[in-house]
NUROTOR-64945 format. One line per field, with one value per atom (N, C-alpha, C, O, CB): residue number from 0; atom name; x, y, z. Coordinates in nm, 3 decimals, padded with zeros to 5 digits. Glycine has a CB too. Layout:
i <- [NUM/...]
at <- [CA/...]
east <- [X/...]
north <- [Y/...]
up <- [Z/...]
! end
This chain:
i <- [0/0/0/0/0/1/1/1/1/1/2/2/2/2/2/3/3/3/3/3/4/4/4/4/4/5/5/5/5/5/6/6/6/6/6/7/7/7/7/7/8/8/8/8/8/9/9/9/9/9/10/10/10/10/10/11/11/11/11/11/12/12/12/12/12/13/13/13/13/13/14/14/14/14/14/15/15/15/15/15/16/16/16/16/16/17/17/17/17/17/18/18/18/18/18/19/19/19/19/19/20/20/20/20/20/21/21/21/21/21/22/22/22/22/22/23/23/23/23/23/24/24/24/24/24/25/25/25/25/25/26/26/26/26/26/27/27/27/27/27/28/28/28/28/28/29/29/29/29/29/30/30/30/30/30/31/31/31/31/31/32/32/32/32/32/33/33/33/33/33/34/34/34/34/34/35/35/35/35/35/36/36/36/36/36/37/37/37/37/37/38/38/38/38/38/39/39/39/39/39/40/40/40/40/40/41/41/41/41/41/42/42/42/42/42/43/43/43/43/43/44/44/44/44/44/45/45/45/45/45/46/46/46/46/46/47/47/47/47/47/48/48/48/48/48/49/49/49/49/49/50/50/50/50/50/51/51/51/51/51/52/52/52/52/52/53/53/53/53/53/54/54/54/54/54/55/55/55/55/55/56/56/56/56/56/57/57/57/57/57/58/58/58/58/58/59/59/59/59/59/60/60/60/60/60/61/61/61/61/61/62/62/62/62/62/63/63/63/63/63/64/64/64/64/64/65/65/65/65/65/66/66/66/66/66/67/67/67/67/67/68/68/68/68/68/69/69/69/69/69/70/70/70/70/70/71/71/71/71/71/72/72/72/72/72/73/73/73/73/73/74/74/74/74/74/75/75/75/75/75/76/76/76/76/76/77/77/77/77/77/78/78/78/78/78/79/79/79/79/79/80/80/80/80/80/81/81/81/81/81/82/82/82/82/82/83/83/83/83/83/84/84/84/84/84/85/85/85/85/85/86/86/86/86/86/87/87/87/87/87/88/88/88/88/88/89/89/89/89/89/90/90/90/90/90/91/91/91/91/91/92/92/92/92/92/93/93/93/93/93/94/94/94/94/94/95/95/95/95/95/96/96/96/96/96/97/97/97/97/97/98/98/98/98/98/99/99/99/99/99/100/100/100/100/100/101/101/101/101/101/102/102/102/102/102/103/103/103/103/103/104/104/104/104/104/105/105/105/105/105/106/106/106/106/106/107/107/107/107/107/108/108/108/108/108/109/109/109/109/109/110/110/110/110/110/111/111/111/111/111/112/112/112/112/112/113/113/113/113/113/114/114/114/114/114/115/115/115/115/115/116/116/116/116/116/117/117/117/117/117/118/118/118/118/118/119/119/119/119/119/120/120/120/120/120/121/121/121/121/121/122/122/122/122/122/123/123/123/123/123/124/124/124/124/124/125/125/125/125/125/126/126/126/126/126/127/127/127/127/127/128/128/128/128/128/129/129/129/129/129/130/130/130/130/130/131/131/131/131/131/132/132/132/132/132/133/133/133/133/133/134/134/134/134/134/135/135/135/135/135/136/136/136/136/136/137/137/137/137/137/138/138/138/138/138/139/139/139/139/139/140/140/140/140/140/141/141/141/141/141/142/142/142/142/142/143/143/143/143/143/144/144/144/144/144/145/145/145/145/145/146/146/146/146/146/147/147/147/147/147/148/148/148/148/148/149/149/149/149/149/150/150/150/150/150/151/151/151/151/151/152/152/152/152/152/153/153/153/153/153/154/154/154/154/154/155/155/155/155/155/156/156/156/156/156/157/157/157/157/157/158/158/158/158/158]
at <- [N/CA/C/O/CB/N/CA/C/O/CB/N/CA/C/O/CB/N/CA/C/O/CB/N/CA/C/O/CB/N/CA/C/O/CB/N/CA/C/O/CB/N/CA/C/O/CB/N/CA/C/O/CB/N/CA/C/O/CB/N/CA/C/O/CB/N/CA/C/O/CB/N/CA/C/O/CB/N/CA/C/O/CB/N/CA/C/O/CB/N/CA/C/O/CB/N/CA/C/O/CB/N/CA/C/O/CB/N/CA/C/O/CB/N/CA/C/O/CB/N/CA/C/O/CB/N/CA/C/O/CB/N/CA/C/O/CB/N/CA/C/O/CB/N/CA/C/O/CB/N/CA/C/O/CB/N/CA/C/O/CB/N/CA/C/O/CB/N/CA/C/O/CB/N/CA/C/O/CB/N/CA/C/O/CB/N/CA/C/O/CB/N/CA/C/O/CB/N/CA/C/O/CB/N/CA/C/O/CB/N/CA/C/O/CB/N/CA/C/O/CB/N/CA/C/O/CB/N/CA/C/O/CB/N/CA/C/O/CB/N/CA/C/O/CB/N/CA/C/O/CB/N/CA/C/O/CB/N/CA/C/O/CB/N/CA/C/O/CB/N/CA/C/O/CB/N/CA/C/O/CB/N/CA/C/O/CB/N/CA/C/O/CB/N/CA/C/O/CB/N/CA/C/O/CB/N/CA/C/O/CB/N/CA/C/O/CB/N/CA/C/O/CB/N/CA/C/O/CB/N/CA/C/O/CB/N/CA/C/O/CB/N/CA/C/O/CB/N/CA/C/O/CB/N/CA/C/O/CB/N/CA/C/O/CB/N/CA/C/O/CB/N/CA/C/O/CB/N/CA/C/O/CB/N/CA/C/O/CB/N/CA/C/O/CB/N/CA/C/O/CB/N/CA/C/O/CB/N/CA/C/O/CB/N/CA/C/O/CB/N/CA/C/O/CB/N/CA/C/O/CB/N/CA/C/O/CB/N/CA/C/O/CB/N/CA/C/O/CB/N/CA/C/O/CB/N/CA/C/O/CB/N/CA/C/O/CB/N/CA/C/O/CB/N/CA/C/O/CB/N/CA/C/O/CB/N/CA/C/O/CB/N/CA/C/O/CB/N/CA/C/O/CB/N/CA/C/O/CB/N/CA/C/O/CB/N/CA/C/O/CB/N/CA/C/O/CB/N/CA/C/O/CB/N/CA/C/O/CB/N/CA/C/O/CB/N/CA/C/O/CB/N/CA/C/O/CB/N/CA/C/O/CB/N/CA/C/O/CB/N/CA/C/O/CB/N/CA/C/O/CB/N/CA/C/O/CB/N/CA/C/O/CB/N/CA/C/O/CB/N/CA/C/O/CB/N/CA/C/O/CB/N/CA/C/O/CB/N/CA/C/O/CB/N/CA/C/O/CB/N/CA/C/O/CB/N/CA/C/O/CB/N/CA/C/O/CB/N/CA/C/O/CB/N/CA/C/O/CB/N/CA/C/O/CB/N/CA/C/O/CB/N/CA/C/O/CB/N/CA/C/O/CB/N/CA/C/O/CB/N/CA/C/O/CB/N/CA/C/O/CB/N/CA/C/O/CB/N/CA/C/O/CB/N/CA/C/O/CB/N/CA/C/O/CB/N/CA/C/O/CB/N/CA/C/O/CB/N/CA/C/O/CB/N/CA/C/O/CB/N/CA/C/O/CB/N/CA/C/O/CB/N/CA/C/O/CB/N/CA/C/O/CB/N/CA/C/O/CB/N/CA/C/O/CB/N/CA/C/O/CB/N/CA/C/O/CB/N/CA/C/O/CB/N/CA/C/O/CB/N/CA/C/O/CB/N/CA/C/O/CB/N/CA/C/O/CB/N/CA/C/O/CB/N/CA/C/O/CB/N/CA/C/O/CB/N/CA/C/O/CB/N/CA/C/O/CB/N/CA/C/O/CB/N/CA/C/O/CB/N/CA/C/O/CB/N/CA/C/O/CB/N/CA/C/O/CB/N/CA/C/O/CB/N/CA/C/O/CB/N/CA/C/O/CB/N/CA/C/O/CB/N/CA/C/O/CB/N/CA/C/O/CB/N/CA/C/O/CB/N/CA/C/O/CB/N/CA/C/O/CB/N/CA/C/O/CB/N/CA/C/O/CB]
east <- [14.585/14.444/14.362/14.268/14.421/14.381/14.347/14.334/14.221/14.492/14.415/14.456/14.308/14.224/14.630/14.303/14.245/14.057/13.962/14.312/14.051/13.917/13.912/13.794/13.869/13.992/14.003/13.950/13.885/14.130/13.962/13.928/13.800/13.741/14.037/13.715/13.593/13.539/13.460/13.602/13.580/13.517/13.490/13.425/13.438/13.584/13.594/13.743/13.787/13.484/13.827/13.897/13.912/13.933/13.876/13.910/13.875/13.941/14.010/13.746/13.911/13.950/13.906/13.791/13.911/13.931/13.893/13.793/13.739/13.963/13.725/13.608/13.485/13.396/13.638/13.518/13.447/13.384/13.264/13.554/13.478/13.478/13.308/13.220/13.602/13.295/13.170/13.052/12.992/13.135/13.013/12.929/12.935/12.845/12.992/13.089/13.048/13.041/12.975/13.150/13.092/13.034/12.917/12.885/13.120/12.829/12.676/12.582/12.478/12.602/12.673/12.620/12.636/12.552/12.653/12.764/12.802/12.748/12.723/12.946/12.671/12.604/12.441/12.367/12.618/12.411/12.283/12.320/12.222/12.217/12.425/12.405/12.403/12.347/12.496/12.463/12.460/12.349/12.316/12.541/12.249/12.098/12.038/11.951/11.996/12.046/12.014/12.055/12.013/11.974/12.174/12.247/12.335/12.326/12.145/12.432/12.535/12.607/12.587/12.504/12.738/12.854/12.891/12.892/12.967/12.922/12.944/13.106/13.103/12.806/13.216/13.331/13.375/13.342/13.352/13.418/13.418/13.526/13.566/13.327/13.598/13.741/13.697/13.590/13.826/13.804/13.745/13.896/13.972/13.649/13.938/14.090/14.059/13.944/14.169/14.188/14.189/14.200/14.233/14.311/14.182/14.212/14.176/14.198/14.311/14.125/14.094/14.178/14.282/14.058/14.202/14.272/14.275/14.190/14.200/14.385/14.413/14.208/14.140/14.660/14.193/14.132/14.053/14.092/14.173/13.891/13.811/13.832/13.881/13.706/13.843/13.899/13.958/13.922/13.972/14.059/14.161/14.078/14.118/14.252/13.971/13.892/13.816/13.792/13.756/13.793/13.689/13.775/13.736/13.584/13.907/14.039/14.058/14.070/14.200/14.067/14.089/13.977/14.002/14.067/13.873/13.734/13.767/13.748/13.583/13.825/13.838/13.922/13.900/13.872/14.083/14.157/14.130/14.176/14.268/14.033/13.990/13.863/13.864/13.951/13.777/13.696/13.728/13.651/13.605/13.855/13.898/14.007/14.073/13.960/14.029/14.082/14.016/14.071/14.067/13.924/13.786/13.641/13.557/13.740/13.642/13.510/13.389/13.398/13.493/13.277/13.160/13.200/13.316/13.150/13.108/13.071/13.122/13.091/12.901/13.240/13.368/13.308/13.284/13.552/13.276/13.258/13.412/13.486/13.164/13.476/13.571/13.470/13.380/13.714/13.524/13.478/13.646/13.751/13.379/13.623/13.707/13.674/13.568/13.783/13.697/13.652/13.484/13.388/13.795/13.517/13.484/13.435/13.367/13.562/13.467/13.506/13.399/13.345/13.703/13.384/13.346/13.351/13.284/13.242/13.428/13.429/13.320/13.274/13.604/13.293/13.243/13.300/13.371/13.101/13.242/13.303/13.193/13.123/13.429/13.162/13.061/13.067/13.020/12.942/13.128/13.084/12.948/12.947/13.186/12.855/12.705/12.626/12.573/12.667/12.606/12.548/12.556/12.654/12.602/12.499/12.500/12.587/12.601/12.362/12.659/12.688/12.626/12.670/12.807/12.475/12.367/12.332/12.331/12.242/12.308/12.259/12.390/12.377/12.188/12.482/12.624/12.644/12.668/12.702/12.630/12.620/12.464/12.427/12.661/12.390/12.280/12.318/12.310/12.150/12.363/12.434/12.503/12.501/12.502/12.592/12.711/12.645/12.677/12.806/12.564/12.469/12.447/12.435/12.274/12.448/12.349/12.454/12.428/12.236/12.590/12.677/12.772/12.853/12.756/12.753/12.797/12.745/12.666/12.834/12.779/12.705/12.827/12.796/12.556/12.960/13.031/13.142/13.253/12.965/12.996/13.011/12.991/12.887/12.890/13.140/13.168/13.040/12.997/13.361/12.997/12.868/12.760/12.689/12.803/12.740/12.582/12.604/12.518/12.502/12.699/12.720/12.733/12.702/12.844/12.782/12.769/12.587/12.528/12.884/12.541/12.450/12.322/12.252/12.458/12.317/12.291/12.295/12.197/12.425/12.434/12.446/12.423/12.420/12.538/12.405/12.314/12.207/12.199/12.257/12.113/11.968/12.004/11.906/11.880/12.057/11.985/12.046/11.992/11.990/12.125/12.191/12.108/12.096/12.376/12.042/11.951/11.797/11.724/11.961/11.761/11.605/11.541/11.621/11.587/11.460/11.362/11.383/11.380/11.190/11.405/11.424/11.302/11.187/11.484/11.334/11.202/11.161/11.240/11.209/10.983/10.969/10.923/10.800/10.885/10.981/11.009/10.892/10.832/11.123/10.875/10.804/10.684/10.617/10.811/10.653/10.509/10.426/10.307/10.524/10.561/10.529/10.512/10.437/10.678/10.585/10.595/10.406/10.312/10.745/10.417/10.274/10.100/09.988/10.273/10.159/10.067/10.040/09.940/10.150/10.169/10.195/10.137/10.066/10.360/10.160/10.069/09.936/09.865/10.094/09.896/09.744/09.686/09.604/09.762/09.723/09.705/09.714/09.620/09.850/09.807/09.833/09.711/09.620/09.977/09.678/09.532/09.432/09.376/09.477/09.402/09.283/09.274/09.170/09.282/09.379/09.360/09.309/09.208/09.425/09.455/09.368/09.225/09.165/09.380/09.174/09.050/08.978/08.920/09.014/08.964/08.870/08.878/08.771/08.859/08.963/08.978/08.938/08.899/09.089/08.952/08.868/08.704/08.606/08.925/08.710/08.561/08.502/08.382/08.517/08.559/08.479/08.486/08.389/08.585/08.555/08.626/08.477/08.387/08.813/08.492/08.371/08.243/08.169/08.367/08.236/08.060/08.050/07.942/08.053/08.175/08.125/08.143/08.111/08.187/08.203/08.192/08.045/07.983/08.328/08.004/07.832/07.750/07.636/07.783/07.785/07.631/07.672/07.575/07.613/07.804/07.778/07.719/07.644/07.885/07.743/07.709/07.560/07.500/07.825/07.510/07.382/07.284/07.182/07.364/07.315/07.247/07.227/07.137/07.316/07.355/07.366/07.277/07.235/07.525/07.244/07.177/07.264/07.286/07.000/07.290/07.384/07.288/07.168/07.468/07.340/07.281/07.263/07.361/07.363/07.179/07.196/07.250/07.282/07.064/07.278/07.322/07.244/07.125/07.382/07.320/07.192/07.170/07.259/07.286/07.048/07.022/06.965/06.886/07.157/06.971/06.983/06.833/06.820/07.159/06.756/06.648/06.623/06.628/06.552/06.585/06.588/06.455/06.433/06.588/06.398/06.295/06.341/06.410/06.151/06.264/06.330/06.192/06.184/06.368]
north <- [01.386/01.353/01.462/01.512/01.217/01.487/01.606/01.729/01.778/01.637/01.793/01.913/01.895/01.983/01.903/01.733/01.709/01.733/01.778/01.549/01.706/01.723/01.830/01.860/01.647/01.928/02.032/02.115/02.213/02.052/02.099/02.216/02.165/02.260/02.248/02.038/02.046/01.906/01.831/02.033/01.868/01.809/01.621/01.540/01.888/01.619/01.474/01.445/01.515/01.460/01.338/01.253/01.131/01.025/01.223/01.113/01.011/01.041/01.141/01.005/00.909/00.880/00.971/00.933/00.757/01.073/01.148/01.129/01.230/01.161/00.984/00.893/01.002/01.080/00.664/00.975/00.919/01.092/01.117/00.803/01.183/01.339/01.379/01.381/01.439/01.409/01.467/01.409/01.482/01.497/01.302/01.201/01.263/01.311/01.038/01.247/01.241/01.362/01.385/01.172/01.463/01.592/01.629/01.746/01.710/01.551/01.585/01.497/01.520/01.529/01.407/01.374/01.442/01.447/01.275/01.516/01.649/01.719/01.790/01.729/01.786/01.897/01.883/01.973/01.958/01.732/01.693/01.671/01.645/01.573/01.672/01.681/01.791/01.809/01.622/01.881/02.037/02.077/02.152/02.141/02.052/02.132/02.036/02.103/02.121/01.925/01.932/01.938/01.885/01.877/02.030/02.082/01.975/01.952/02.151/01.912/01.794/01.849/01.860/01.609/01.897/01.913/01.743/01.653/02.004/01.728/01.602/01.605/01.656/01.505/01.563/01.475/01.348/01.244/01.431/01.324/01.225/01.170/01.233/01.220/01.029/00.987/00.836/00.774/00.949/00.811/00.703/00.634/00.686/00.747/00.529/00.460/00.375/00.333/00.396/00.331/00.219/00.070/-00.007/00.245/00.035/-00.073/-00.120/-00.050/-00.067/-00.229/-00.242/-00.227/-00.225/-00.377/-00.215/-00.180/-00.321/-00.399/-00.061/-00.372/-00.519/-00.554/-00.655/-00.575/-00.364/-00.379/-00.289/-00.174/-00.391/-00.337/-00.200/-00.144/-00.053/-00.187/-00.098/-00.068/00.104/00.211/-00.174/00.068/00.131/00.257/00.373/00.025/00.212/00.311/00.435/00.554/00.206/00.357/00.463/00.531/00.638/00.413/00.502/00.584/00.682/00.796/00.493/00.666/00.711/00.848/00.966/00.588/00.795/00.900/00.997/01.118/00.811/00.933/01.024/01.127/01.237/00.965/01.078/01.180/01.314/01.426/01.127/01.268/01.352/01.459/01.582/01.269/01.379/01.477/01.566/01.657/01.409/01.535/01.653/01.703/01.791/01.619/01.693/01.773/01.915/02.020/01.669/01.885/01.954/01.964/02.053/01.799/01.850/01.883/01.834/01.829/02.083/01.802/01.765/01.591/01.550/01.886/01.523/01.381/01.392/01.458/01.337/01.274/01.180/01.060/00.994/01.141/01.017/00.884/00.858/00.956/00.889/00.708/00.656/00.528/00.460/00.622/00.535/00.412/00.342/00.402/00.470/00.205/00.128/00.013/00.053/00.074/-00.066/-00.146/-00.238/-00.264/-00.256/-00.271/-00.360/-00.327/-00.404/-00.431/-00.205/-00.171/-00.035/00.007/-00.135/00.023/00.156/00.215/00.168/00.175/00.331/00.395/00.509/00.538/00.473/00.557/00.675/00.727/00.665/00.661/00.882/00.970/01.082/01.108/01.032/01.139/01.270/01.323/01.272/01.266/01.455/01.498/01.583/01.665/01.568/01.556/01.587/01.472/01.450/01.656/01.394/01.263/01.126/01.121/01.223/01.071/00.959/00.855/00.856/00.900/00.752/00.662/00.552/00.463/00.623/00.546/00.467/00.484/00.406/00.500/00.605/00.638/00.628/00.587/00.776/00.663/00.628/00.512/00.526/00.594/00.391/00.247/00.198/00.087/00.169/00.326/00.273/00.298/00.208/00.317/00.399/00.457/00.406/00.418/00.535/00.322/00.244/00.090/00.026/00.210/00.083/-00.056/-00.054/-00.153/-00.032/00.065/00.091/00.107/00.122/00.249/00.101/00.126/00.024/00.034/00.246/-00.098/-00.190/-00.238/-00.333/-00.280/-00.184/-00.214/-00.187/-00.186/-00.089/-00.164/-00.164/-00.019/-00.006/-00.263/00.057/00.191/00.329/00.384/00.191/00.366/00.473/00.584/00.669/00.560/00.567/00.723/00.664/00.727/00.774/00.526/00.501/00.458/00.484/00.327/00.410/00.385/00.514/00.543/00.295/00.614/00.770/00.826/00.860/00.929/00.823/00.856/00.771/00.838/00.837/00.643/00.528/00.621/00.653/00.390/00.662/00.724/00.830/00.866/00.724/00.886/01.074/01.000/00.979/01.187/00.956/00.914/00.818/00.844/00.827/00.754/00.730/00.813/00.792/00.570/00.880/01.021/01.140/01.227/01.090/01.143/01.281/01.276/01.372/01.337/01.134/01.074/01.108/01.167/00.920/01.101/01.132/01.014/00.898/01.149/01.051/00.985/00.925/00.958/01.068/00.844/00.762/00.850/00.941/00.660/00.877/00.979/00.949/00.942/01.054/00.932/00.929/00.978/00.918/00.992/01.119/01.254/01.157/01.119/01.461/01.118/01.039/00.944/00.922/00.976/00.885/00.728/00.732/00.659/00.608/00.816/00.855/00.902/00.864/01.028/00.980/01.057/00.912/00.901/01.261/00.849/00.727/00.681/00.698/00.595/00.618/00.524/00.599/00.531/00.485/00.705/00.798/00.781/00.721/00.947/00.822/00.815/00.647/00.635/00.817/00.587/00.425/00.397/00.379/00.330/00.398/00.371/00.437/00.363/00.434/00.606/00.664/00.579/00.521/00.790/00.568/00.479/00.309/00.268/00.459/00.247/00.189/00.191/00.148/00.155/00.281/00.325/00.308/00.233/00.493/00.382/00.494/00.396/00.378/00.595/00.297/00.209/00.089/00.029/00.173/00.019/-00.045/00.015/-00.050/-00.082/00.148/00.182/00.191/00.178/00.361/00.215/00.232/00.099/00.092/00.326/-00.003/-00.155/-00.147/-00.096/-00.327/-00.177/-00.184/-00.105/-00.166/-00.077/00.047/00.078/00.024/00.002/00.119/00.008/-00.013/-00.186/-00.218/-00.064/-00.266/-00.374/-00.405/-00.503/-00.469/-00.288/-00.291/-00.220/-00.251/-00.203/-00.155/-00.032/-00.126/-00.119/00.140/-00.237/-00.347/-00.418/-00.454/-00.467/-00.456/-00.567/-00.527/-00.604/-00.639/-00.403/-00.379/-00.301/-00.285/-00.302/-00.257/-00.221/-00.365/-00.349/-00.155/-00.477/-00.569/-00.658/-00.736/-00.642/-00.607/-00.697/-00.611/-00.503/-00.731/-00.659/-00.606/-00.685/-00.806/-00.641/-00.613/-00.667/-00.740/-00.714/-00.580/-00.850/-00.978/-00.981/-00.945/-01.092/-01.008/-01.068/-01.185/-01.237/-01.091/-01.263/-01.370/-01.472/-01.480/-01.395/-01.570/-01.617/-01.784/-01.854/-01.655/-01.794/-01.923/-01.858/-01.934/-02.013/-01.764/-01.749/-01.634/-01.542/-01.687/-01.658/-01.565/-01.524/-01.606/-01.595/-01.371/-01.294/-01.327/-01.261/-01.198/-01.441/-01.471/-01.564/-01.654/-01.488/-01.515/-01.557/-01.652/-01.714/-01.397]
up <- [-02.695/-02.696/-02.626/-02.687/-02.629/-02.550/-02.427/-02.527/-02.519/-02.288/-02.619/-02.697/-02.786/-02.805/-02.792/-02.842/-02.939/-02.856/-02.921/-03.004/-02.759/-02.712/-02.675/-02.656/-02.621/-02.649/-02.609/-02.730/-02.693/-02.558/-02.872/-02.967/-03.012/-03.063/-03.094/-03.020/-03.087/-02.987/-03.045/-03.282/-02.837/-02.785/-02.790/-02.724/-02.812/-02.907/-02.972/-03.026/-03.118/-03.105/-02.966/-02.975/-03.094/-03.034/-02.874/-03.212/-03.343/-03.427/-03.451/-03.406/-03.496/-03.622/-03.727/-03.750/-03.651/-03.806/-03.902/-03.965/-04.011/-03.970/-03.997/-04.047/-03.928/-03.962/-03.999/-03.833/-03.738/-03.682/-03.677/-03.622/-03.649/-03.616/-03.644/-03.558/-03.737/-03.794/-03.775/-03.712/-03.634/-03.880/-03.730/-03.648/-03.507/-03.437/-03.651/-03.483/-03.311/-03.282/-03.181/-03.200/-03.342/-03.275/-03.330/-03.308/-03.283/-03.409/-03.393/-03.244/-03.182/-03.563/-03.240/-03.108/-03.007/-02.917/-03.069/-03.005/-02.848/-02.885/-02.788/-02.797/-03.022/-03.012/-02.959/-02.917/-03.146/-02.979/-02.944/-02.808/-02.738/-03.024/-02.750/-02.585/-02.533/-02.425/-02.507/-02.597/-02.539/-02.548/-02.456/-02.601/-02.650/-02.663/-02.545/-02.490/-02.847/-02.491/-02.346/-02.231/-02.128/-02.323/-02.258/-02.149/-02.059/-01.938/-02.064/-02.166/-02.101/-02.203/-02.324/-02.091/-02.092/-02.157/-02.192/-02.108/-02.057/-02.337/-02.325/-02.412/-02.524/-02.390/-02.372/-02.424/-02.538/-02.481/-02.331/-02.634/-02.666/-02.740/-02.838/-02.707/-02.697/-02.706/-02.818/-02.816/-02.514/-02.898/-02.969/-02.982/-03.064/-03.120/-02.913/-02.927/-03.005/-03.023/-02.806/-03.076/-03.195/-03.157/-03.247/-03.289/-03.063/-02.977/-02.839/-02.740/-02.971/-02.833/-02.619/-02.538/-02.604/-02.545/-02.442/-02.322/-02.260/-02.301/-02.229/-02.144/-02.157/-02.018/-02.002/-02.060/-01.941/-01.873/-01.912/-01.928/-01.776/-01.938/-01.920/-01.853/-01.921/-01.903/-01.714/-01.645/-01.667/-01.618/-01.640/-01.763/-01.819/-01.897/-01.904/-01.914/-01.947/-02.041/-01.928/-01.950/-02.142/-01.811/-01.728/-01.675/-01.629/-01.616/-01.661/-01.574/-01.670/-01.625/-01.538/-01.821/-01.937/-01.927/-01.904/-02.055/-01.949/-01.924/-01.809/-01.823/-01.873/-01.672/-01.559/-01.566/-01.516/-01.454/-01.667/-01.665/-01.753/-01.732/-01.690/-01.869/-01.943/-01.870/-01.865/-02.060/-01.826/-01.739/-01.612/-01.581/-01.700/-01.528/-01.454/-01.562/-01.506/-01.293/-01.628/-01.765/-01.832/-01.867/-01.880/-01.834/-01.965/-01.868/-01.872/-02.142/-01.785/-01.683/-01.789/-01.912/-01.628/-01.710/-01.796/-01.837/-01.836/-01.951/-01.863/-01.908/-02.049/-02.148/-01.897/-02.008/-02.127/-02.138/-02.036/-02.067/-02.261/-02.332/-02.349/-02.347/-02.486/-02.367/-02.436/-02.496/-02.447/-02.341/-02.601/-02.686/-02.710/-02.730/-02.859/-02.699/-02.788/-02.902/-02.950/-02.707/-02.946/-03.051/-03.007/-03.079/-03.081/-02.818/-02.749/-02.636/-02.568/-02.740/-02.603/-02.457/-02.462/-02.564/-02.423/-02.318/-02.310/-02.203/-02.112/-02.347/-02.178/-02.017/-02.040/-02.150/-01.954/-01.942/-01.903/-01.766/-01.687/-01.901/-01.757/-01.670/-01.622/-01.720/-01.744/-01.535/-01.510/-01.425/-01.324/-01.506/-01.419/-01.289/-01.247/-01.155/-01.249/-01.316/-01.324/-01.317/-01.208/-01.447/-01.408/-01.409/-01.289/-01.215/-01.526/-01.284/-01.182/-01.227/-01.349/-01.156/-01.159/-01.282/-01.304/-01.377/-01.290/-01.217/-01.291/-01.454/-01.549/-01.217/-01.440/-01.543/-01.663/-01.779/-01.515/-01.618/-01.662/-01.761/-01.880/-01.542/-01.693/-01.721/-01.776/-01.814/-01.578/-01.763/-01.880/-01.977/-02.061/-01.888/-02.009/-02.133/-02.213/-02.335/-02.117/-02.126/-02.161/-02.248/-02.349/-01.997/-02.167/-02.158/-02.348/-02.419/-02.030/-02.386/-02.538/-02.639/-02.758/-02.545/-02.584/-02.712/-02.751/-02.844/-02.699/-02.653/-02.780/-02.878/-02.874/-02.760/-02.972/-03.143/-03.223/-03.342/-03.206/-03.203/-03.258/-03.395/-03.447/-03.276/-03.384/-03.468/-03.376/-03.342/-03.593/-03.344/-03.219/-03.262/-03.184/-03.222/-03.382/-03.413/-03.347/-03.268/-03.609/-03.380/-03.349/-03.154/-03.070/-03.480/-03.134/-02.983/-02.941/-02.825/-02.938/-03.033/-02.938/-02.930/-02.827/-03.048/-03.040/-03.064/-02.942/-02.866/-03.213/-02.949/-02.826/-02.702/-02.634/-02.811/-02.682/-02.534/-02.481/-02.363/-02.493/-02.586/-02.590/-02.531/-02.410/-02.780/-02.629/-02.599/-02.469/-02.399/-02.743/-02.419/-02.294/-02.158/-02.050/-02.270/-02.164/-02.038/-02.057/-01.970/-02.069/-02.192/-02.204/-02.178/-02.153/-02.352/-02.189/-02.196/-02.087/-02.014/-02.206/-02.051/-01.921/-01.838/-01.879/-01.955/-01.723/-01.610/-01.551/-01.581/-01.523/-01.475/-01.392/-01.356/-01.331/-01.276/-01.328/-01.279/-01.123/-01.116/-01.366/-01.011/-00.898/-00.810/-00.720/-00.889/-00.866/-00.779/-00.818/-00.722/-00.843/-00.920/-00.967/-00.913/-00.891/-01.064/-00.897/-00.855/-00.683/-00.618/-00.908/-00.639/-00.480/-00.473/-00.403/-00.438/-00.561/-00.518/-00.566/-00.516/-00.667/-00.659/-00.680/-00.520/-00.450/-00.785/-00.488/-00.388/-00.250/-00.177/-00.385/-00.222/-00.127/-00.151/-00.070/-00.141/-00.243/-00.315/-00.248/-00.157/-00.540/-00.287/-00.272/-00.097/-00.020/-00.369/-00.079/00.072/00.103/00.141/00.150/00.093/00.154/00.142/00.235/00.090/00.010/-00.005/00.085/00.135/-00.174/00.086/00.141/00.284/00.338/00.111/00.338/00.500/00.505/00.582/00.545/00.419/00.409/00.423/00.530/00.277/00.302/00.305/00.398/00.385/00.187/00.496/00.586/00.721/00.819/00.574/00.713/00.864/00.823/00.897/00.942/00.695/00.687/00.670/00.696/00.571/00.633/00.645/00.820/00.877/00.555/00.869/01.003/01.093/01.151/01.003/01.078/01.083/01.097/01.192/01.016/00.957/00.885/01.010/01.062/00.601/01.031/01.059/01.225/01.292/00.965/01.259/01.410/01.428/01.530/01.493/01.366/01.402/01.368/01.414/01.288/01.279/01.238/01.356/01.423/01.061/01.412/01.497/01.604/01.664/01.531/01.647/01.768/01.774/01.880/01.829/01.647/01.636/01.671/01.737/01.483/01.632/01.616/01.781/01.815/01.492/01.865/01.977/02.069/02.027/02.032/02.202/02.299/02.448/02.455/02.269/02.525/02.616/02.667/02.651/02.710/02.742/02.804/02.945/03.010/02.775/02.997/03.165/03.176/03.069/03.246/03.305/03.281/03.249/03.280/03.358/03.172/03.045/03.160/03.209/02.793/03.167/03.272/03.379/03.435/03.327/03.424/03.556/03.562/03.482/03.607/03.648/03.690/03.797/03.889/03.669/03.831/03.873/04.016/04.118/03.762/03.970/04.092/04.120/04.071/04.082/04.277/04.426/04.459/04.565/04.564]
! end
């Protein structure tokens, strides 16, 4: 199997070959070495499929799909394995092309954008500050514009 991913990157059924290496070639144009294994049968443990993926990826290096009928491992030593198991999340549908194809598009897709949302949430927090010292402000200067300190109230000053 190893020999077999070793010359065009995909592991399959002869059906199945060209499909999936149009999906590794659509991972390479965004720069994911990507792997891909297709067994004829489940494993008694998924389990078994991501160990499967692991031995192949310190094998060959770069992110291993295994597909099985039912099942699906993954492997990366680039990728997260959040993003991993989103991937995974998209290919049960039963057809190792379109579950490969599934898992390109979501390991290659644009990521949360983080830097964005950090910089919103800064933005916001300011404004808030901003505008709570400035009520805070505006309503401590009316209160105290309006008061006049007191003598003691009752009490007069003639003797």
């Amino acid at each position: 199997m190893i020999s077999d991913v070793q010359d065009d990157s995909v592991s399959a059924p002869a059906a199945d070959v060209d499909g999936l290496a149009a999906a590794v070639s659509r991972a390479e144009s965004d720069g994911i070495s990507l792997s891909i294994v297709v067994v004829d049968r489940d494993p008694g443990q998924d389990s078994q499929l991501r160990d499967l993926a692991t031995q192949v990826g310190a094998s060959e290096g770069g992110t291993v799909l295994v597909l099985s009928p039912g099942q699906v491992g993954s492997f990366s030593d680039s990728i997260s394995r959040v993003v991993l198991e989103a991937g995974q999340d998209r290919t049960y549908v039963g057809n190792p092309v379109v579950a490969a194809d599934n898992f390109v598009d979501e390991i290659s897709g644009p990521g949360t954008p983080w830097t964005a949302y950090t910089v919103v949430l800064i933005v916001l927090v300011a404004v808030i500050v901003a505008a709570t010292y400035a009520l805070n402000v505006r309503r401590t200067g009316t209160h105290s514009a309006g008061t006049t300190p007191s003598t003691s109230a009752g009490r007069s000053d003639r003797k």
